[in-house]
Phi, psi and omega in degrees: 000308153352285196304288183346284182302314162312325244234315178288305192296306196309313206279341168271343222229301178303303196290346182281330190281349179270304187285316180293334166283324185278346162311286221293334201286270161011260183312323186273301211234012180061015179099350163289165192303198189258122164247078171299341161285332171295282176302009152255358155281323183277326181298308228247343180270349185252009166273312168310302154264137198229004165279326175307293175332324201274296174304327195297353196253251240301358177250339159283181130356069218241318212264126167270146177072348143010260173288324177305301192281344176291310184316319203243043168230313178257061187258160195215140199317308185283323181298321192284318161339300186281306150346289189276336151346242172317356164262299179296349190290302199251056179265308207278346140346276180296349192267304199269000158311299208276340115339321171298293189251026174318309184260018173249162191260081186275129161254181210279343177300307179298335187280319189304288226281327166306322181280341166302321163321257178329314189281334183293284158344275154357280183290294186302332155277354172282306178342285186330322216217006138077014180225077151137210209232134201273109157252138198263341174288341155311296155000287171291303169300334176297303204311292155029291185269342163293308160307334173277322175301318185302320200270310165316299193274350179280013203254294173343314201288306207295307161354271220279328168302313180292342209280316201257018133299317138329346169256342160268010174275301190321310192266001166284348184279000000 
């Protein structure tokens, strides 16, 4: 039974350390392979000039709900992609946090900020290495979709308990 529960937990760890490279691959690099000589040329022009940096925040996305409210007023096929996107890319976040982090007393408070936590990360690097657009409405939308996943597994979770408390009702009877 031991065995089992290690076996489960190593497998869960695995599939978060997959989803979290395919996030980053995903958000960073546009579905191209990982180019660690790229990020260390973009790493070195925004080390040079640190004026660069500045502007690349300052060209992003500052206004919360901006682009969420320009998107679902004009919408258009890549806004909306990108819109149910960025909630859905960290719905399997919060799903595998919560997998994770199953026998701890984690709230819903905690799953947002991890997951905000991450999506922050995100963002400060495409700025940081000068490859994509800082947007704070990603922001709201990543924490979002993490935070739902979390709640979609605490719901599951709630689920599954009662069924087999009920069921040990059933069969006690």
């Amino acid at each position: 039974m031991k065995h089992k529960i290690m076996l489960k937990d190593i497998t869960i760890q695995v599939l978060f350390t997959l989803y979290v490279y395919t996030l980053f691959k995903i958000i960073l690099f546009k579905f191209r392979s990982i180019d660690l000589t790229f990020l260390w040329h973009q790493l070195k022009i925004s080390l040079k000039n640190t004026d660069h940096m500045s502007r690349q925040l300052q060209e992003g996305n500052l206004i919360p709900f901006k682009e969420i409210s320009r998107t679902i007023h004009d919408i258009s096929s890549h806004g909306l992609i990108n819109l149910v996107g960025n909630f859905a890319i960290f719905m399997p976040y919060g799903i595998l946090l919560g997998l994770m982090l199953r026998n701890k007393k984690v709230s819903i408070i905690d799953a947002f900020l991890l997951s905000l936590g991450l999506s922050l990360i995100l963002e400060l690097a495409q700025a940081f290495f000068s490859i994509g657009r800082y947007d704070v409405d990603d922001l709201i939308l990543n924490s979002s979709g993490g935070l739902i996943g979390f709640i979609i597994f605490k719901l599951f979770a709630l689920l599954a308990t009662t069924l087999s408390a009920n069921q040990a009702r059933g069969s006690s009877i």
